[in-house]
N, C-alpha and C positions, 0 to 999 in steps of 0.2 A: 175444419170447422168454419162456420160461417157466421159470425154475429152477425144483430138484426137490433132494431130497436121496436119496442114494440107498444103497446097503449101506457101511457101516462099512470095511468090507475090500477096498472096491476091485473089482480082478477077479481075488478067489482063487476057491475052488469053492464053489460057495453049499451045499454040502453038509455042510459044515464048516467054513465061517468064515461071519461075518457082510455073505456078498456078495451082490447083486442078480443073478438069474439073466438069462442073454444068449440073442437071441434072437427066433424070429417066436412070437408068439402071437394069441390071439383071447377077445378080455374073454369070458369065460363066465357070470360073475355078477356082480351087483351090488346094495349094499343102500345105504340111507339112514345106516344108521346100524348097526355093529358094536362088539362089545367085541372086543379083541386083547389078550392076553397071550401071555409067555412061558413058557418052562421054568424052575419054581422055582430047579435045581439049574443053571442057566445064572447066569455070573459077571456078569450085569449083567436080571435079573429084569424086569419088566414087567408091567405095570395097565393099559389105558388104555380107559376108558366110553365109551360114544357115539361111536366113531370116526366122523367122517360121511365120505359120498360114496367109499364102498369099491369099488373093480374091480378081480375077482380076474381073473388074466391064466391062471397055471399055480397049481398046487397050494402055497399056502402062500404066495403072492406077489401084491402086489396095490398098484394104486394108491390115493390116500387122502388125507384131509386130514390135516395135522400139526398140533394145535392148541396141543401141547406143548414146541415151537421154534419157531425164524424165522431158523433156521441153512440157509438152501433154498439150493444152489450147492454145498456140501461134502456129502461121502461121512458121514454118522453114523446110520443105520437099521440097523434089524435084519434088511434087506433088500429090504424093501417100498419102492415107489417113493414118498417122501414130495410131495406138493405144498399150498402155504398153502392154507387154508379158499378162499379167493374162487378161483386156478383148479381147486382139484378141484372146484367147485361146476359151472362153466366147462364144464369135462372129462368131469362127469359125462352134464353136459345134451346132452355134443353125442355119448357114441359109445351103439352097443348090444351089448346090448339095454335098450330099453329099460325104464323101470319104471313101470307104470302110475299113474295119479294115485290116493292115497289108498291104494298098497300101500305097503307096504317093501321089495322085492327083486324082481328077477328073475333068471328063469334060462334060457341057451339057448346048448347046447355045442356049435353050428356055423355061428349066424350072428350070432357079435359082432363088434364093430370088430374088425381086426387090428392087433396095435403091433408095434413092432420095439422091441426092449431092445437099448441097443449104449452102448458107448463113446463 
């Protein structure tokens, strides 16, 4: 088993609160390493460099290493599917598409893994 940490808000609308959106998808992208922040004028802001082992699922949502907790099993993201460094490392290597050696990212918006986002 794998904990994960996952939106702040549970399962309100991820459109307006800080939830994880539910649902089928298919990893479309992924990169080695991203920056993510937030909205300045959002009540809890956000930095964070080098995010590694990013896969975006849907627009704005994405799984990822958390290197800035070790809180994995509780609801506290800004919506992204948090997992620690060793299994997003894990996670990365095992769906697609995948990323060639010595790139940083790949892209391909019909034949990645598919996940299920659920409760």
């Amino acid at each position: 088993m794998t904990l994960v940490s996952t939106g702040a808000d549970g399962l309100g609308d991820p459109k307006t609160t800080r939830s994880t959106v539910q649902g089928l998808f298919r990893i479309h992208t992924k990169h080695v390493t991203v920056t993510m922040d937030g909205d300045e004028e959002d009540e809890d802001p956000f930095d964070f460099r080098d995010v590694p082992f990013v896969q975006y699922f849907t627009e704005g949502f994405a799984f990822h290493a958390a290197y800035w907790h070790d809180d994995f099993g509780t609801a506290r993201s800004h919506g992204c599917v948090n997992l620690s460094p060793l299994d997003a490392a894990w996670l990365f290597e095992w769906t697609t598409p995948e990323v060639p050696a010595a790139w940083h990212g790949a892209l391909s918006l019909r034949k990645g893994t598919l996940v299920s986002i659920r409760p």
